[in-house]
BAFI-3210 file (N, C-alpha, C; in Angstrom, 3 decimals, decimal comma, padded with zeros to 6 digits):
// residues 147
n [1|2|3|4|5|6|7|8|9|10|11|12|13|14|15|16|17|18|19|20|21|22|23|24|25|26|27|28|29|30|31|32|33|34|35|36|37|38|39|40|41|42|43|44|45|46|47|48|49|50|51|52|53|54|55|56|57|58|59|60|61|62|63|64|65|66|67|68|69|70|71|72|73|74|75|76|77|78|79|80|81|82|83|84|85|86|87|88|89|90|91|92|93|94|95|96|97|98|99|100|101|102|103|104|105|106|107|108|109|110|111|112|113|114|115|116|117|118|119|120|121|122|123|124|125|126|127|128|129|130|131|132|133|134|135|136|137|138|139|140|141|142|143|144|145|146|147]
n.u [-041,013|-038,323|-037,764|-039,462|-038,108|-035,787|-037,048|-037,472|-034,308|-033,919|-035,933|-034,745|-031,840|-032,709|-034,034|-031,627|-029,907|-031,064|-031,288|-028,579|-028,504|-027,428|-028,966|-029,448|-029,330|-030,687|-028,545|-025,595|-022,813|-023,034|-024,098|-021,765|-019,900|-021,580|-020,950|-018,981|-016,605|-016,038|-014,277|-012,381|-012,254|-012,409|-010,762|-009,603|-007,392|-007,703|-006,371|-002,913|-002,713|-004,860|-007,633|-008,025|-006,487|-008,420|-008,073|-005,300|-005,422|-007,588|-008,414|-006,564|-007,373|-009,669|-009,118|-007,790|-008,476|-011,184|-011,287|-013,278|-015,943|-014,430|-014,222|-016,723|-017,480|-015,824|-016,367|-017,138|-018,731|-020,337|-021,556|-022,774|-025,388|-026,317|-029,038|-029,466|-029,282|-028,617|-026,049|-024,752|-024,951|-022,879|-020,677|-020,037|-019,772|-017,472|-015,424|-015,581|-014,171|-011,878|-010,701|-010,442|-009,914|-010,058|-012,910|-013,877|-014,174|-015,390|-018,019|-020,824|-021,413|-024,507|-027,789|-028,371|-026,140|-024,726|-026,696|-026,319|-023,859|-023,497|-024,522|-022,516|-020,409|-017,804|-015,059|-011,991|-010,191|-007,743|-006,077|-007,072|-007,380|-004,411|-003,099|-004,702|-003,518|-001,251|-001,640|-002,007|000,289|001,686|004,106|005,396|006,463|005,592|003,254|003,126|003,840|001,225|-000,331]
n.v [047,669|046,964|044,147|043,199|044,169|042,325|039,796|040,058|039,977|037,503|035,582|036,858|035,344|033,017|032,047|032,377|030,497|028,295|028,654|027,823|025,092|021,881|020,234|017,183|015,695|014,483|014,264|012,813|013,826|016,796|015,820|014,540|016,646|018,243|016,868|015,451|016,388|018,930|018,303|016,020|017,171|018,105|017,075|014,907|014,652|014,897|015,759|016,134|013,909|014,584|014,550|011,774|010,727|010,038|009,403|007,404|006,049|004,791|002,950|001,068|000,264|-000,895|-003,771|-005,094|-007,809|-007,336|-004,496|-002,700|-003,029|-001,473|000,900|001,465|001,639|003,443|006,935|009,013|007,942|006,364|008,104|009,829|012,340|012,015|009,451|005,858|004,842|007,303|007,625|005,039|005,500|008,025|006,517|005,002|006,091|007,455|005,720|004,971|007,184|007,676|005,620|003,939|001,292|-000,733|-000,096|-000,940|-003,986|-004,684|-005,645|-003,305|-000,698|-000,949|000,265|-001,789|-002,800|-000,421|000,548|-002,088|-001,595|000,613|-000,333|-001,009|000,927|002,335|002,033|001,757|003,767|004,193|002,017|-000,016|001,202|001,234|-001,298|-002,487|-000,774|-001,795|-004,589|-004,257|-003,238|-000,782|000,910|001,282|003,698|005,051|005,002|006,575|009,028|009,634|009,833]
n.w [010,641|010,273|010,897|008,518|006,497|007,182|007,247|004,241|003,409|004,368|002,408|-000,068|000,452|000,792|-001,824|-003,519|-002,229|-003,357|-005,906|-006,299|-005,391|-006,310|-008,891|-010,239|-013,136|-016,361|-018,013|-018,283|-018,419|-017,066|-015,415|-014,332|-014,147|-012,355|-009,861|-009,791|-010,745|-009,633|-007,627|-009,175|-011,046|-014,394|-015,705|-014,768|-013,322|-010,143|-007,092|-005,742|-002,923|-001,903|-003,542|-005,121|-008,527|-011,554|-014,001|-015,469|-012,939|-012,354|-014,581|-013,439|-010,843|-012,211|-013,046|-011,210|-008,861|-007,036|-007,590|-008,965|-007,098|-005,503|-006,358|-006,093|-003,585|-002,555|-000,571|-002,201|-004,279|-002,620|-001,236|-002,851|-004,556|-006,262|-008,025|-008,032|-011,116|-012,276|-011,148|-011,892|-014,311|-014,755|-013,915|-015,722|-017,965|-017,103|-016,538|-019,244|-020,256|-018,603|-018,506|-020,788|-021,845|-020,084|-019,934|-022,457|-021,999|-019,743|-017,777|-017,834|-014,958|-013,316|-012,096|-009,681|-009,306|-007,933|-006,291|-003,978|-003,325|-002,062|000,064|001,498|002,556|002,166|004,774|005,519|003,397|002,362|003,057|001,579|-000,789|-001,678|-001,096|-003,476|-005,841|-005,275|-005,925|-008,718|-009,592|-009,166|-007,615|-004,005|-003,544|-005,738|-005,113|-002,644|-003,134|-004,570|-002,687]
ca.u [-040,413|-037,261|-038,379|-040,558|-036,665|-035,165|-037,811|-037,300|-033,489|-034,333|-036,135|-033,475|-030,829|-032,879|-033,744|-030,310|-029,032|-032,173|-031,035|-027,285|-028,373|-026,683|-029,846|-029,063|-030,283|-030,297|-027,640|-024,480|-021,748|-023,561|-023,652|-019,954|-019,315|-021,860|-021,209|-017,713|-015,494|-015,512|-013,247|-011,412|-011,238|-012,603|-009,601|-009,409|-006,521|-007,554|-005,371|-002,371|-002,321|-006,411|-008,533|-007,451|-007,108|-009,255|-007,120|-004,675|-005,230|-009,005|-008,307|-005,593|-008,354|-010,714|-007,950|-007,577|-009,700|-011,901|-011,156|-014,263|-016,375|-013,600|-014,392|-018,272|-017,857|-015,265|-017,112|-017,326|-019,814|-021,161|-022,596|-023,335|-026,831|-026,768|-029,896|-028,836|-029,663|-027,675|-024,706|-024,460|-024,789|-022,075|-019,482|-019,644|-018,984|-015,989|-014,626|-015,325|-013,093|-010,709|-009,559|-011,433|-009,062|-010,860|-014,339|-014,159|-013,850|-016,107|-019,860|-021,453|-021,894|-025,749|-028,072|-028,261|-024,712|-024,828|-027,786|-025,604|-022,589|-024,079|-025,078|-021,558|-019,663|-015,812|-014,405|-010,232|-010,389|-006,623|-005,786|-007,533|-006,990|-002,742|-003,325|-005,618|-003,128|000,096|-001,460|-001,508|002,049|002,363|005,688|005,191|006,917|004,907|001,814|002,766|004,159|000,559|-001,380]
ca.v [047,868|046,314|043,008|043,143|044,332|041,341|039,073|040,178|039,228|036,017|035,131|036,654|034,387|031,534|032,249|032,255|029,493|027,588|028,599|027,318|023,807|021,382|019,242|015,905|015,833|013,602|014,490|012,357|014,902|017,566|014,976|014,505|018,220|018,937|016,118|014,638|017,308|019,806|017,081|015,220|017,948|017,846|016,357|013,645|015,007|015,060|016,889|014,891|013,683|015,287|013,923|010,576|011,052|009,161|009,503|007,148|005,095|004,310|001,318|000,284|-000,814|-001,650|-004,238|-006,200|-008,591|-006,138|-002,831|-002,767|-003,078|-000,377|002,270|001,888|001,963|004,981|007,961|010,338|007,422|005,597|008,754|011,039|012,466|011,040|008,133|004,725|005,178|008,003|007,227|004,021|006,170|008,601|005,770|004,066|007,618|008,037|004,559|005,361|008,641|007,234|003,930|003,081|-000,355|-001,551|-000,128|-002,070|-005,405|-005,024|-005,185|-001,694|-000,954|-000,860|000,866|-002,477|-002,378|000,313|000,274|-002,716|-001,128|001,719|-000,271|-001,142|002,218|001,946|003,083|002,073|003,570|004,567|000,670|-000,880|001,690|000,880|-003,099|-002,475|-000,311|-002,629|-005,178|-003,603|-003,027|-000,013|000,772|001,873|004,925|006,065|005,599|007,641|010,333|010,722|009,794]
ca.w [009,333|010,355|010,581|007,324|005,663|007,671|006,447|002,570|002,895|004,490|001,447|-000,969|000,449|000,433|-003,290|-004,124|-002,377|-003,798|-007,155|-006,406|-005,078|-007,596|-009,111|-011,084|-014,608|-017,604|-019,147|-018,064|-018,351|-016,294|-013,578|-013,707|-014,119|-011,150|-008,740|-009,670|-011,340|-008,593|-006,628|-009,781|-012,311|-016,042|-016,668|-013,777|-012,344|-008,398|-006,250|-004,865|-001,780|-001,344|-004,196|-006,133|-010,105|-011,998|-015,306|-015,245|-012,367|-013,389|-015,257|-012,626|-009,887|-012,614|-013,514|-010,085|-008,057|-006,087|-007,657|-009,270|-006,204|-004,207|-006,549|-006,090|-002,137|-002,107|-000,124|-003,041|-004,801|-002,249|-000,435|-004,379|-004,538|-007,708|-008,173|-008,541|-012,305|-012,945|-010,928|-013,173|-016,231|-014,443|-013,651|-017,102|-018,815|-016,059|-016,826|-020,413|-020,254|-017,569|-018,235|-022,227|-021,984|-018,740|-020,304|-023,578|-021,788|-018,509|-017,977|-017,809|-014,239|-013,503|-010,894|-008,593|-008,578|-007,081|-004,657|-003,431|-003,672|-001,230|001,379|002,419|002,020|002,425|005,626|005,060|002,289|002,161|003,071|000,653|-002,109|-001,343|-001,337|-004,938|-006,416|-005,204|-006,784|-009,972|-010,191|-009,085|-006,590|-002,992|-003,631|-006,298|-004,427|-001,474|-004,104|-005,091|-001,390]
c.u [-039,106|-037,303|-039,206|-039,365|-035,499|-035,755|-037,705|-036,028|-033,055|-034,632|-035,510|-032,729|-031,404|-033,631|-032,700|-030,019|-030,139|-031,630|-029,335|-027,329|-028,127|-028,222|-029,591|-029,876|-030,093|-029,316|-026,354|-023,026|-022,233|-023,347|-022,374|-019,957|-019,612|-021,560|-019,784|-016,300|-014,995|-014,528|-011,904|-011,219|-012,248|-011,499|-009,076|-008,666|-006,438|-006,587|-004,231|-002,302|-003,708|-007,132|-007,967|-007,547|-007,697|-008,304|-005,799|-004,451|-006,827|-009,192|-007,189|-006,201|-009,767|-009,992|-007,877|-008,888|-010,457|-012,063|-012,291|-015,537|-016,127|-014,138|-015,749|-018,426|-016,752|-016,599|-017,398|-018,534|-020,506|-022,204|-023,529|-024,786|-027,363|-027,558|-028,684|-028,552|-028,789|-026,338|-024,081|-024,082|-023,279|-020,418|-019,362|-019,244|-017,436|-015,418|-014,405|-014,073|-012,308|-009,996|-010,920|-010,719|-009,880|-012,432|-015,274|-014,220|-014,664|-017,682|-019,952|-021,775|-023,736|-026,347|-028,276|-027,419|-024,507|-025,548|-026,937|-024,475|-022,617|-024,413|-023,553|-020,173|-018,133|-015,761|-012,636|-010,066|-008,820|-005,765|-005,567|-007,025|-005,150|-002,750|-003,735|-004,275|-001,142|-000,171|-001,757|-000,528|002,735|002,903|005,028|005,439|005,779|003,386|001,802|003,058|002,495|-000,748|-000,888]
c.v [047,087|044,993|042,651|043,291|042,574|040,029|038,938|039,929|037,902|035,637|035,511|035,153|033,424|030,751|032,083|031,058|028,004|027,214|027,845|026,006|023,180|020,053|018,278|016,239|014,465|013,379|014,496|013,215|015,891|017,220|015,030|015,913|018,509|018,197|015,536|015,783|018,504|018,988|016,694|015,893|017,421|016,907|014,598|013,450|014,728|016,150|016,235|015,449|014,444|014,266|012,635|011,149|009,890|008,322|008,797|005,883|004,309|002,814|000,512|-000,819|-001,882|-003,250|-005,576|-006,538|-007,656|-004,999|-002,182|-002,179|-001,593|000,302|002,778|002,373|002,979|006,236|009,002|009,658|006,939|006,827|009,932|011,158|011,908|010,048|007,022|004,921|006,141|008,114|006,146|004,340|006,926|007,561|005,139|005,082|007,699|006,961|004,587|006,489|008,307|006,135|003,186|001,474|-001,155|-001,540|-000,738|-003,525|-005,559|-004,599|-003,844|-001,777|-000,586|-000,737|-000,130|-002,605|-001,829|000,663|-001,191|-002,508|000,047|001,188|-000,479|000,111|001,773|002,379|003,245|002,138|003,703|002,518|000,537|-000,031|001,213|-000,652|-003,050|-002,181|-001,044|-004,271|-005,408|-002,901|-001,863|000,303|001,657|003,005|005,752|006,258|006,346|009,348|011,337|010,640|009,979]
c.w [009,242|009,823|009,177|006,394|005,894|006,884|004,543|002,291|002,945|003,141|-000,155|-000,671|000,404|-000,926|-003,764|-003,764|-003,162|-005,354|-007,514|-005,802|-006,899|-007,716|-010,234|-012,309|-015,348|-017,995|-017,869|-017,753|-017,763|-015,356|-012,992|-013,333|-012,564|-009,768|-008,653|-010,018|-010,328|-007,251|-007,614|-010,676|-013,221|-016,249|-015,842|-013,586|-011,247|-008,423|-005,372|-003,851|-001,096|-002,313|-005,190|-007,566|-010,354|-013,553|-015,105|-014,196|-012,167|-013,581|-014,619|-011,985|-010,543|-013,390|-012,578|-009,476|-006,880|-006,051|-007,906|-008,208|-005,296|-004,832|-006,662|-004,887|-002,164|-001,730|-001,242|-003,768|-004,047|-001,630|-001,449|-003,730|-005,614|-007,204|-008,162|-010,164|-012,857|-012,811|-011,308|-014,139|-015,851|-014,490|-014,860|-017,772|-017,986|-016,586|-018,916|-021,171|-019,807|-017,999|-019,913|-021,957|-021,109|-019,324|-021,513|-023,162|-020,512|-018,606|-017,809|-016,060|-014,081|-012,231|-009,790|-007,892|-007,419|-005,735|-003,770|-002,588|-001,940|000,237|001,955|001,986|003,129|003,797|005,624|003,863|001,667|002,477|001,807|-000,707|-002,199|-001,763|-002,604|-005,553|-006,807|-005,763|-008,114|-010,813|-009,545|-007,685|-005,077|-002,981|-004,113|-005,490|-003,295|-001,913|-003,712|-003,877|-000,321]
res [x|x|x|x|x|x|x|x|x|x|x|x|x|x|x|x|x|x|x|x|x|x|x|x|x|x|x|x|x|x|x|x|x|x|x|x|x|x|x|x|x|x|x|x|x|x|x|x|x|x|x|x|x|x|x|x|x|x|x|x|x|x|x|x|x|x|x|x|x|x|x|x|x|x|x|x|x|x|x|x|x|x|x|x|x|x|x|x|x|x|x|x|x|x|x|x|x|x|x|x|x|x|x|x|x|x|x|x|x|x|x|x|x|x|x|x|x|x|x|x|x|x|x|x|x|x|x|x|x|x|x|x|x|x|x|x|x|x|x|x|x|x|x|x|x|x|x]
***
């Protein structure tokens, strides 16, 4: 009887956590919400000196020679569960919301991009993001303010 009780909360909990896996959808803003926002916020805040904001410094890297590229191989995109396909759709909404100035004037990124983008996933990512961001003007100071 034990076992037969043991067995029935086995398959509770793995009902539940079944029901709390985060599954990709259609719908663009879901994705963010479920795959990007629990890191950068609705509002694309981050967390200084933990999660980068998006808001604000967005259209910084999309700005300089290689930023483009950096913010496909950062670990939070290069490793998403997001498809190719939807993490395209995801990053053109983010660049859309984040940085409109950079997103009116640059191709759309697109799921090859990305499958590209993926095979060489960042590892200095704190380097390179510093070098990107210094040569987009902004002061040594402030970038250790917010890293």
């Amino acid at each position: 009887m034990r076992a037969l009780g043991l067995a029935a909360l086995l398959l509770t909990w793995v009902g539940v956590l079944a029901a709390l896996e985060r599954k990709p959808t259609d719908d663009v803003a879901q994705n963010y919400t479920l795959f990007c926002a629990g890191c950068h916020g609705e509002s694309g805040r981050g967390l200084p000196h933990k999660v980068p904001r998006l808001a604000g410094r967005l259209g910084l890297y999309l700005g300089v020679p290689g930023g483009r590229e950096f913010v496909l191989r950062v670990p939070g995109v290069s490793n998403s569960q997001l498809d190719d396909g939807r993490l395209a759709a995801v990053m053109n909404q983010v660049a859309q919301r984040f940085a409109p100035e950079a997103a009116a004037t640059m191709a759309p990124f697109t799921a090859d991009e990305i499958h590209r983008a993926r095979q060489r996933p960042l590892v200095g990512v704190e380097v390179e993001r510093t070098q990107l961001l210094r040569a987009a003007g902004v002061d040594a100071a402030a970038i250790a303010a917010e890293y």
